[in-house]
C-alpha positions as CSV (number, residue, x, y, z in Angstrom):
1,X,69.0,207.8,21.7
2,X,65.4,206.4,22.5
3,X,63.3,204.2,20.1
4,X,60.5,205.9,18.4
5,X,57.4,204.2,17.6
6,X,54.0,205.7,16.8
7,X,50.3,206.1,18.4
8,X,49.7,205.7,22.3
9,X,50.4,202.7,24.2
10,X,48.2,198.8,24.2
11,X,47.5,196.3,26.0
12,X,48.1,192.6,24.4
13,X,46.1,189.7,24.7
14,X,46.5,185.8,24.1
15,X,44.0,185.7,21.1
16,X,46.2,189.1,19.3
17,X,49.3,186.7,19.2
18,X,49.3,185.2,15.6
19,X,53.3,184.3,14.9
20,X,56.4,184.8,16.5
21,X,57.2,188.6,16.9
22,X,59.9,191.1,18.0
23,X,59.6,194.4,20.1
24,X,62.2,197.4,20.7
25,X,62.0,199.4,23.5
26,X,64.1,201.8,26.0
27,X,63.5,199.9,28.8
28,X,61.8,196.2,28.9
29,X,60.0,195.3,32.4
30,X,58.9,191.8,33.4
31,X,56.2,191.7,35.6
32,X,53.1,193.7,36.4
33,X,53.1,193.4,40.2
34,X,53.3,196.5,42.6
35,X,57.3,196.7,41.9
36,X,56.9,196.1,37.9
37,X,54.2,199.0,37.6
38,X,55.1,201.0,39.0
39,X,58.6,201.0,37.2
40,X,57.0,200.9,34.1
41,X,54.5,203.9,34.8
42,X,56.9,205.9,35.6
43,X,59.6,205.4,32.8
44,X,56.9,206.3,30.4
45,X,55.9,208.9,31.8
46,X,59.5,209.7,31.5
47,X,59.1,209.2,27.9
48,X,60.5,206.0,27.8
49,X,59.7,203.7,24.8
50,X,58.6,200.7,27.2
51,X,57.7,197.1,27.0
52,X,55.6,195.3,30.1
53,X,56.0,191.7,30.2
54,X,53.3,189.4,31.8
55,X,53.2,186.2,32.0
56,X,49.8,186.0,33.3
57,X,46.5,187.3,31.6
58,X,44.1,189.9,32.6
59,X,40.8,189.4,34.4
60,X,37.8,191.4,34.8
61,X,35.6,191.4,37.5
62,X,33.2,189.2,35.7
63,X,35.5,186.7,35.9
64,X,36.5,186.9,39.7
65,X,35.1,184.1,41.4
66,X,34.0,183.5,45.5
67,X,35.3,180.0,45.2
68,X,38.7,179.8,47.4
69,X,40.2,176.6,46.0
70,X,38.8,177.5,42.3
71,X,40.7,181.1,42.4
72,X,43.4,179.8,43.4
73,X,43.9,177.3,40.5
74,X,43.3,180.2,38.0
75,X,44.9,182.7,39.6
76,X,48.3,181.3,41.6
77,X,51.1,179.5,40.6
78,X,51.2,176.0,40.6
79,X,47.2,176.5,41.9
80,X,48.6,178.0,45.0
81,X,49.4,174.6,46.2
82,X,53.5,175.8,45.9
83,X,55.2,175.3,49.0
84,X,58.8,174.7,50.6
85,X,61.2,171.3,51.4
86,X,63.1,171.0,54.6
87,X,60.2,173.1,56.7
88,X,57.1,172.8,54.8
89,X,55.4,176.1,54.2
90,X,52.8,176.9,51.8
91,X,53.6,179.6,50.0
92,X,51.5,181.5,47.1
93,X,52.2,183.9,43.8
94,X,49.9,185.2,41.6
95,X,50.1,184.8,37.8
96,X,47.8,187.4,36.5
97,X,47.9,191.2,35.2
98,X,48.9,193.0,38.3
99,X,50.7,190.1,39.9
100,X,49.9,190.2,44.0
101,X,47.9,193.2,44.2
102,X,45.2,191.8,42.4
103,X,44.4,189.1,45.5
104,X,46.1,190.8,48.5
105,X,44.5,192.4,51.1
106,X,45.5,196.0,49.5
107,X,47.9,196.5,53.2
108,X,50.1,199.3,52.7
109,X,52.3,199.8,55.8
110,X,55.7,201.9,55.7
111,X,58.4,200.1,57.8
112,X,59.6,201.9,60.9
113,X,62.7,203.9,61.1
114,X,64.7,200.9,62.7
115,X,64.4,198.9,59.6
116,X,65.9,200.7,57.0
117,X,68.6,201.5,59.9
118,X,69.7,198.4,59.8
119,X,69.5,198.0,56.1
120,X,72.2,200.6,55.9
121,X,74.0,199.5,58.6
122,X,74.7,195.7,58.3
123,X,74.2,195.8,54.4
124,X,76.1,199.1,53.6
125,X,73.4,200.7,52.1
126,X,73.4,204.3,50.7
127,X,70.3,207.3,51.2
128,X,68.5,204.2,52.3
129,X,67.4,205.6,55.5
130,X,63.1,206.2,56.1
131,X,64.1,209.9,55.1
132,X,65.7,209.3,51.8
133,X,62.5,207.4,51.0
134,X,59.5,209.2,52.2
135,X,59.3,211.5,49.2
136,X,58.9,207.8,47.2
137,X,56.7,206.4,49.4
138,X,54.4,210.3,49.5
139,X,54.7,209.8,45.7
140,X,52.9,206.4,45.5
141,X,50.3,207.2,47.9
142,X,49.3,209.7,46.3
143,X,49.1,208.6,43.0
144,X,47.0,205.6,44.7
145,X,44.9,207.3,47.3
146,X,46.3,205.5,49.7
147,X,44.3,206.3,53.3
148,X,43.4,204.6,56.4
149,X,40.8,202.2,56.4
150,X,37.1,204.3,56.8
151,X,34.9,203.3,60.0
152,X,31.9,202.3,57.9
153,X,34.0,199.2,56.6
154,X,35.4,197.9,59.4
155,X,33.0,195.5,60.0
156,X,32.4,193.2,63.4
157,X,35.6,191.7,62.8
158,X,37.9,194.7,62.7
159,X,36.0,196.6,66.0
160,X,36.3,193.8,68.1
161,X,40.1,193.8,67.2
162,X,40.3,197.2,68.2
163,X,38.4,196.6,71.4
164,X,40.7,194.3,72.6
165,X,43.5,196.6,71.6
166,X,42.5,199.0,73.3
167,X,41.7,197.2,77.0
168,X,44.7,195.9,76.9
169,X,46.4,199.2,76.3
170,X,48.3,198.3,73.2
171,X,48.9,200.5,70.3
172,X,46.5,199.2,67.3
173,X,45.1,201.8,64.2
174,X,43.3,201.5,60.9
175,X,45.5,200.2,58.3
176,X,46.3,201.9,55.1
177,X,45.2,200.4,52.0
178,X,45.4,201.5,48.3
179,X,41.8,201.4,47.8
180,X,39.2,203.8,46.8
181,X,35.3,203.3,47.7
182,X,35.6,199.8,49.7
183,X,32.5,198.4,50.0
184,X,33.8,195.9,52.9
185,X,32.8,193.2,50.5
186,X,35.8,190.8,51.9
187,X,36.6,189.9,48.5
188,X,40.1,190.8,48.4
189,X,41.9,187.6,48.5
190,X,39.6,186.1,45.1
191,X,39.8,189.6,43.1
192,X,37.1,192.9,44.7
193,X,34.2,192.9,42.1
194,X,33.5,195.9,43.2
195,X,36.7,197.1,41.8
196,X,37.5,199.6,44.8
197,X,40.9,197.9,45.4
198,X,43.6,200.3,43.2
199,X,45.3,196.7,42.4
200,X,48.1,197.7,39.2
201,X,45.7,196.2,36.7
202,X,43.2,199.3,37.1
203,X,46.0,202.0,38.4
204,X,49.5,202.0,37.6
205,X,49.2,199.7,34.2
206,X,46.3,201.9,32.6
207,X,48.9,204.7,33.7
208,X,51.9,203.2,31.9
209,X,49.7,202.6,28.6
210,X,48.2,205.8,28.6
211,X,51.8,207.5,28.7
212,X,52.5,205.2,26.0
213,X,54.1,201.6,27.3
214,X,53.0,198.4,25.7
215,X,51.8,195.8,28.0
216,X,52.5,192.1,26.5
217,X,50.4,190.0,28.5
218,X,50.4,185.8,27.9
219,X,53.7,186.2,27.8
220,X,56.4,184.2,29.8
221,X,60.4,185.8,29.6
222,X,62.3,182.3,29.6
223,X,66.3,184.2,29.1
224,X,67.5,187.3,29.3
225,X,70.1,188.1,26.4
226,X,73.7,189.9,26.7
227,X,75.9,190.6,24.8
228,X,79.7,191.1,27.1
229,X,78.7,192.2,30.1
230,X,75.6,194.2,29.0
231,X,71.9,192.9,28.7
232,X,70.4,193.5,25.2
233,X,66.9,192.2,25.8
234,X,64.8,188.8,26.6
235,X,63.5,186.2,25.2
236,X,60.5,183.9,25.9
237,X,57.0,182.8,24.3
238,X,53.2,183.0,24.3
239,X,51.8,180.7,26.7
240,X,47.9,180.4,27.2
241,X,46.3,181.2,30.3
242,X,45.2,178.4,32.8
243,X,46.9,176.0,31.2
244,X,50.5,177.1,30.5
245,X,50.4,175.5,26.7
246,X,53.8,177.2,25.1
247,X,52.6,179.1,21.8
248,X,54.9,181.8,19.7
249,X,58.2,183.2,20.1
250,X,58.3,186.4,21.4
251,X,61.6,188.2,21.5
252,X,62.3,192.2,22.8
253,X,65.1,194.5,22.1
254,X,65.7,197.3,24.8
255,X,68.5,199.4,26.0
256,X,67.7,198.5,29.6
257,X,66.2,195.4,31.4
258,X,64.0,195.8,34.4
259,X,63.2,192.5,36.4
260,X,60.4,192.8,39.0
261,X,59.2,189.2,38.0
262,X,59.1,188.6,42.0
263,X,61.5,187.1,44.6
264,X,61.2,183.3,43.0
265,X,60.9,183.9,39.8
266,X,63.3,186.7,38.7
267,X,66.4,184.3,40.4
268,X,65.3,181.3,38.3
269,X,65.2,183.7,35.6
270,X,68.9,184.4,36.3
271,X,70.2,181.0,36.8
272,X,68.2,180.1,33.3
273,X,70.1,182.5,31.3
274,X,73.8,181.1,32.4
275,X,73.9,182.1,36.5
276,X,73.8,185.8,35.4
277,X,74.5,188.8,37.4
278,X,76.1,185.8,40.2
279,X,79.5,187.2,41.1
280,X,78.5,187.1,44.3
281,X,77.0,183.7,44.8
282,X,74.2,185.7,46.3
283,X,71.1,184.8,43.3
284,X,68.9,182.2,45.0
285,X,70.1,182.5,48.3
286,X,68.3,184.3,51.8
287,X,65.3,183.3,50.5
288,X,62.9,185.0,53.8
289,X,59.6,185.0,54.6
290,X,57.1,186.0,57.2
291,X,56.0,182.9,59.0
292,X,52.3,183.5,60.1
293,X,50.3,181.7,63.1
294,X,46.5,182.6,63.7
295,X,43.9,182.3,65.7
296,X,40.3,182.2,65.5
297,X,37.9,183.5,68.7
298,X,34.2,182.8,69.2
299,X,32.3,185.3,70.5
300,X,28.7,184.7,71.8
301,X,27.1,187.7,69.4
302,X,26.9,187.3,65.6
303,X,30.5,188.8,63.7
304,X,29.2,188.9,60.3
305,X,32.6,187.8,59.3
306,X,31.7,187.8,55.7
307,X,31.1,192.1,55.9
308,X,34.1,194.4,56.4
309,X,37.3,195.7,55.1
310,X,39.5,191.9,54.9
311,X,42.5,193.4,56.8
312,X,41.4,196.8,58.0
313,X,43.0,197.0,61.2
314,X,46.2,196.4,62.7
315,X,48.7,196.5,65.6
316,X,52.2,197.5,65.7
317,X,52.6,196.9,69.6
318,X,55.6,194.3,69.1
319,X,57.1,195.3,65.8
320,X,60.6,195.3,67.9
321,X,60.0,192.3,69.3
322,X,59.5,190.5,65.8
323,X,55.6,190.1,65.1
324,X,52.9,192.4,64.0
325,X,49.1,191.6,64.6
326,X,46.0,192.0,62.1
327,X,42.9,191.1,61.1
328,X,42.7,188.3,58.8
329,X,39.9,186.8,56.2
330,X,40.0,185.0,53.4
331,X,36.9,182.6,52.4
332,X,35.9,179.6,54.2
333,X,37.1,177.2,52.2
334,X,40.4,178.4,52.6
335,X,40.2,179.6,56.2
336,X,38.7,175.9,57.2
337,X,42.0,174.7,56.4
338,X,43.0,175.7,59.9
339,X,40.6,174.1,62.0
340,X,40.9,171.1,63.9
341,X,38.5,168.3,64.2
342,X,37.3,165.4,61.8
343,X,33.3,164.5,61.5
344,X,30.9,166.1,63.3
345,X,33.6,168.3,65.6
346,X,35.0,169.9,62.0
347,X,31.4,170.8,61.4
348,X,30.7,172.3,64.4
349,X,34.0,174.4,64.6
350,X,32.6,175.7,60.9
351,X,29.1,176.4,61.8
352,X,31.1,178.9,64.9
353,X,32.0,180.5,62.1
354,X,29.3,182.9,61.8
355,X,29.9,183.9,65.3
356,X,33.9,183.8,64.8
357,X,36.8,186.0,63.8
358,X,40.5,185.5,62.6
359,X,43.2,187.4,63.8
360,X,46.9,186.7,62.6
361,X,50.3,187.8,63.6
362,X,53.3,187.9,60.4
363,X,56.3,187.4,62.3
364,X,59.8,188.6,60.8
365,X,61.8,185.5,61.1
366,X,65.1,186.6,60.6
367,X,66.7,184.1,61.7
368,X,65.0,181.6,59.4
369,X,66.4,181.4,56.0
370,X,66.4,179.2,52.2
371,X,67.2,179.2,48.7
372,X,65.5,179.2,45.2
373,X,67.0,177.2,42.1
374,X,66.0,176.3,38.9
375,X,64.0,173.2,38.1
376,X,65.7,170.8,35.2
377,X,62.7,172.0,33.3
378,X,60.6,174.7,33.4
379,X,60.3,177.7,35.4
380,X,58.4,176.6,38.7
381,X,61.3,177.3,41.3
382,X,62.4,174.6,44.0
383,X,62.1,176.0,47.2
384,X,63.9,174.9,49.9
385,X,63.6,176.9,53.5
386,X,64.5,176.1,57.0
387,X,62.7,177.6,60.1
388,X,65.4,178.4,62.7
389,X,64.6,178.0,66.3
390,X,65.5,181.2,67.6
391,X,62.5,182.5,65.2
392,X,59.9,179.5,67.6
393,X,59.9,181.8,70.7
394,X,58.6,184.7,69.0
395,X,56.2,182.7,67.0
396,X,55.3,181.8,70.6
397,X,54.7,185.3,72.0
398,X,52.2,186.4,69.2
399,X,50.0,183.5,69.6
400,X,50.0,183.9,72.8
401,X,49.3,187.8,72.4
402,X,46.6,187.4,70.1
403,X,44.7,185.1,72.3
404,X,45.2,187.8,74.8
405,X,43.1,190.4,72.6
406,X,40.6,187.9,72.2
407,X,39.7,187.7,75.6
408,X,40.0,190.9,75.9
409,X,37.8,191.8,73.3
410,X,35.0,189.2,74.9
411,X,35.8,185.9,73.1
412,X,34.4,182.8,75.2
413,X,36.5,180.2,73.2
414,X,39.6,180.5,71.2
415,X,40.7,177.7,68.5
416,X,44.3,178.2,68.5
417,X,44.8,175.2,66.1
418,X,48.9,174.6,67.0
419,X,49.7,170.8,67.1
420,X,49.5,169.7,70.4
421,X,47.6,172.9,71.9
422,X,44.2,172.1,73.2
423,X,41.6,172.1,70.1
424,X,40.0,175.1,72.0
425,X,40.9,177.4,74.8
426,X,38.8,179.2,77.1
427,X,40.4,181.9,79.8
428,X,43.5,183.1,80.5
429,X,44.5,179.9,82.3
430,X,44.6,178.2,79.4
431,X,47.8,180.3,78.2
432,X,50.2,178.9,80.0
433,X,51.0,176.6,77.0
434,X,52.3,179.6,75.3
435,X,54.6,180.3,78.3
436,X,56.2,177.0,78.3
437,X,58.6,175.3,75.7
438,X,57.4,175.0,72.3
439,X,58.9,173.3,68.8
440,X,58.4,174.6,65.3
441,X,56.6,171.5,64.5
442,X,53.8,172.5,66.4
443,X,52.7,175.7,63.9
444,X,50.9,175.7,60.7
445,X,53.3,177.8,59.2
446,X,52.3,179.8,55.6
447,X,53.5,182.7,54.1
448,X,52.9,185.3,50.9
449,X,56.0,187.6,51.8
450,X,58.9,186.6,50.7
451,X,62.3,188.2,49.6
452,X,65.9,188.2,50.2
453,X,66.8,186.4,47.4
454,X,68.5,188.9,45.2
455,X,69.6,190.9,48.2
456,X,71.0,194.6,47.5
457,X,74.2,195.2,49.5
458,X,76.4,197.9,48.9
459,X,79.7,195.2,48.3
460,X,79.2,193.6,45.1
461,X,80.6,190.4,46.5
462,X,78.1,190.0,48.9
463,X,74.7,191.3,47.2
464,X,73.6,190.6,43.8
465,X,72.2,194.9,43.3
466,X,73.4,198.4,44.4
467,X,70.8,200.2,47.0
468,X,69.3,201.5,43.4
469,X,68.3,198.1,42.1
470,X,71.4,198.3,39.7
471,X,72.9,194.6,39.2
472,X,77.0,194.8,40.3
473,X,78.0,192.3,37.8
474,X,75.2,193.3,34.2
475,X,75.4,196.6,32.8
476,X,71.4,197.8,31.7
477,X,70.5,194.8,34.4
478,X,68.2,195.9,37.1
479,X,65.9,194.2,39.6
480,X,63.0,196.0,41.4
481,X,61.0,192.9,43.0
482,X,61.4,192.3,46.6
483,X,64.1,190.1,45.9
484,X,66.0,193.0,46.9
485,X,65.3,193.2,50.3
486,X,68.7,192.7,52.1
487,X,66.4,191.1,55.2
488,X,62.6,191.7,56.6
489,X,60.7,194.4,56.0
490,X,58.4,193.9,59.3
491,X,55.7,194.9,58.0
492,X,53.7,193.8,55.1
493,X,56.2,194.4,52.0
494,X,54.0,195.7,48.5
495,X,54.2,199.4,49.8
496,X,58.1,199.4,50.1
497,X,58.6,197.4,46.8
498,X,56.7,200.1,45.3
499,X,58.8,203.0,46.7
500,X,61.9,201.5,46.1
501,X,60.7,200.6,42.6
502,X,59.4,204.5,42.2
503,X,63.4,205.2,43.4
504,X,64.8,203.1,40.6
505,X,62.4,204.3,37.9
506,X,64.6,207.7,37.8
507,X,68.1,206.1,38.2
508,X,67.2,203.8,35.2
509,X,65.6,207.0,33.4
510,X,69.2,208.5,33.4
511,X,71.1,205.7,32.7
């Protein structure tokens, strides 16, 4: 039996919060991201009475600001300063309506056949095959417009990528990107003012209110209540944005529990609420990411780097061998953290800029794994992550490879910036450092992907949710985020979140 409630759904703000309150629902989700959303959307369009949790507040493009290090500190956890132990990789999560897809780069790249193959095959996996998931992914892009990135964007930066591509005979294309009049701005990574990026905030979430879900923003889920073996609802409080300051209680009943809170904070969320849904010892662990190295070519005519689509073109050339190449921007504050130099050879390395590109290569790094637990206090996850060494060689190969499209693509000077590389590099003689012996130590390492940490797996001993996001070990339990992930994606990971999630919307509907 569903709740009722009356009128059409609302949005929630931090100033609307007055005391401590209580909500019912069918179905209570936490978190707006891709995953989150799209759950929600789609389980009230179902006619579900739902509730969407957010910890983060909504911004408006008024509010978006050019300023790399300054959206970060409003916009990221921890100010985007969050990184590992053991290998130390930066790592950043947005804390805002729409979670990731308000900041990222709007990529939305389907994995090839081979990796859902061996999904099913090493993690005994059900209709979790490409096939069985098409019709989720078709349904998504639809509903988002989802289409290769248009020629008039592309910019210098995402041509000359192509050109070198292309001479060197390697497969490259336009990426797909849930965006709808893009402007080629370059404003992805600090929030696109011209609002042509179909980020949750202005897409899905509208959706989900309009077929009646309330959306709870300021809001941060601190437990997740059962009662036996069934979860009953959450619990958690107001906190204000930027700051975190706790305010009122905030407490919702609902039938069914949806986490898609992301991949380091939906396991701290478990462990906070008594280790649940842990039978198998799984919650926390196989944290993965996708390691990234890049390189940045100068090229003796102007690249405007500033105009064009931020990641609008890519290559899949070497997906089987572990790495995928794209263009990369984000703004010079934050791309200057790459570059080499002090004094005067800093400046000059930014003052090429105008005449520069980035490229980057995400690489899968299966071999490299951690873990996420549970701070004494608080919600911030310790991280803790390891880079294997069988992961260094392939690390190797795409720096090498995107120096290789550089030249081809007319660069006079590359700045690899890899400890103990040459500060810049000038023909193809200069490669033969890639070709040698490298250590891990020698890469900048970073990452936004990340999953593994609630694995599915089709033995509930050994994965912590069924291939439908259903938790083995909590009835009404589920978990949508890309936690889930059993291992890498390959590719960049928002689009399959969101068709899995668009998968698990109808199993919870019929539960």
């Amino acid at each position: 039996m569903s709740v009722s409630w009356e009128g059409e759904g609302e949005v929630r703000v931090f100033a609307e919060y007055q005391r401590d309150f209580s909500e019912e629902a069918d179905v209570a989700v936490v978190g707006s991201g891709p995953a989150g959303a799209v759950v929600a959307y789609e389980l009230a369009a179902a006619g579900k009475k739902v509730v969407l949790l957010e910890e983060g507040p909504p911004v408006v493009p008024e509010e978006f600001v050019l300023d790399g290090s300054l959206s970060m500190t409003r916009l990221m956890r921890e100010a985007g300063l969050r990184t590992t132990s053991g290998t130390i990789m930066p790592t950043m999560q947005a804390i805002c309506l729409g979670g990731g897809s308000l900041v990222n780069s709007a990529m939305c790249v389907r994995p090839m056949d081979f990796v859902f193959d061996d999904w099913c095959t090493n993690y005994e996996l059900e209709a979790t095959s490409l096939a069985d998931l098409t019709p989720h992914f078709d349904a998504v892009a639809e509903f988002l417009g989802i289409a290769p990135t248009p020629e008039e964007v592309w910019g210098p930066r995402n041509e000359l990528f192509a050109r070198g591509c292309e001479a060197l005979g390697y497969s490259s294309e336009p990426v797909e990107r849930n965006v709808r009049g893009c402007v080629g701005s370059g404003e992805c990574f600090t929030g696109c003012r011209a609002r042509a990026k179909r980020s949750m905030d202005v897409s899905y979430v509208p959706a989900a209110i309009r077929a009646g879900a309330r959306v709870l923003t300021s809001v941060q889920v601190q437990r997740i209540r059962t009662e036996g073996r069934r979860a009953v609802g959450l619990e958690g409080q107001v906190v204000e944005p930027f700051t975190g300051k706790p305010g009122h209680r905030v407490r919702v009943d609902a039938r069914q529990v949806v986490l898609a809170a992301g991949c380091m904070a939906t396991p701290v969320l478990l462990q906070k609420s008594g280790n649940l849904a842990n039978g198998s010892g799984q919650v926390g662990e196989n944290l993965q990411f996708h390691p990234g190295v890049a390189v940045m070519g100068i090229f003796s005519e102007p690249t405007h780097p500033r105009f064009g689509a931020t990641q609008g073109y890519q290559s899949l050339q070497f997906l089987r061998d572990g790495f995928k190449m794209e263009v990369l921007w984000a703004p010079p504050g934050v791309t200057a953290v790459r570059l080499p130099g002090m004094g005067l050879d800093f400046k000059r390395h930014i003052a090429s800029m105008t005449h520069a590109a980035v490229w980057d290569a995400i690489v899968s790094g299966k071999h490299s794994k951690g873990r996420v637990r549970a701070r004494w206090r608080g919600l911030d996850p310790s991280l803790s992550y390891r880079f294997d060494s069988r992961d260094v060689p392939i690390l190797q190969h795409a720096a090498l490879e995107l120096c290789k499209v550089f030249l081809a693509a007319g660069a006079h000077t590359l700045v690899p910036g890899l400890h103990g590389v040459a500060e810049e590099l000038h023909g193809e003689e200069d490669l033969e450092v890639f070709r040698g012996e490298m250590k891990a130590g020698q890469f900048p390492l970073a990452s936004t992907h990340a999953f593994c940490t609630t694995r599915m797996h089709g033995d509930p001993r050994r994965g912590v949710v069924d291939p439908l996001g259903r938790c083995h070990d909590v009835d009404g339990l589920w978990i949508v985020d890309t936690g889930i992930f059993p291992r890498s994606s390959a590719v960049n990971p928002m689009f399959t979140a969101m068709a899995l999630s668009h998968r698990a919307a109808g199993a919870v509907a019929a539960a």
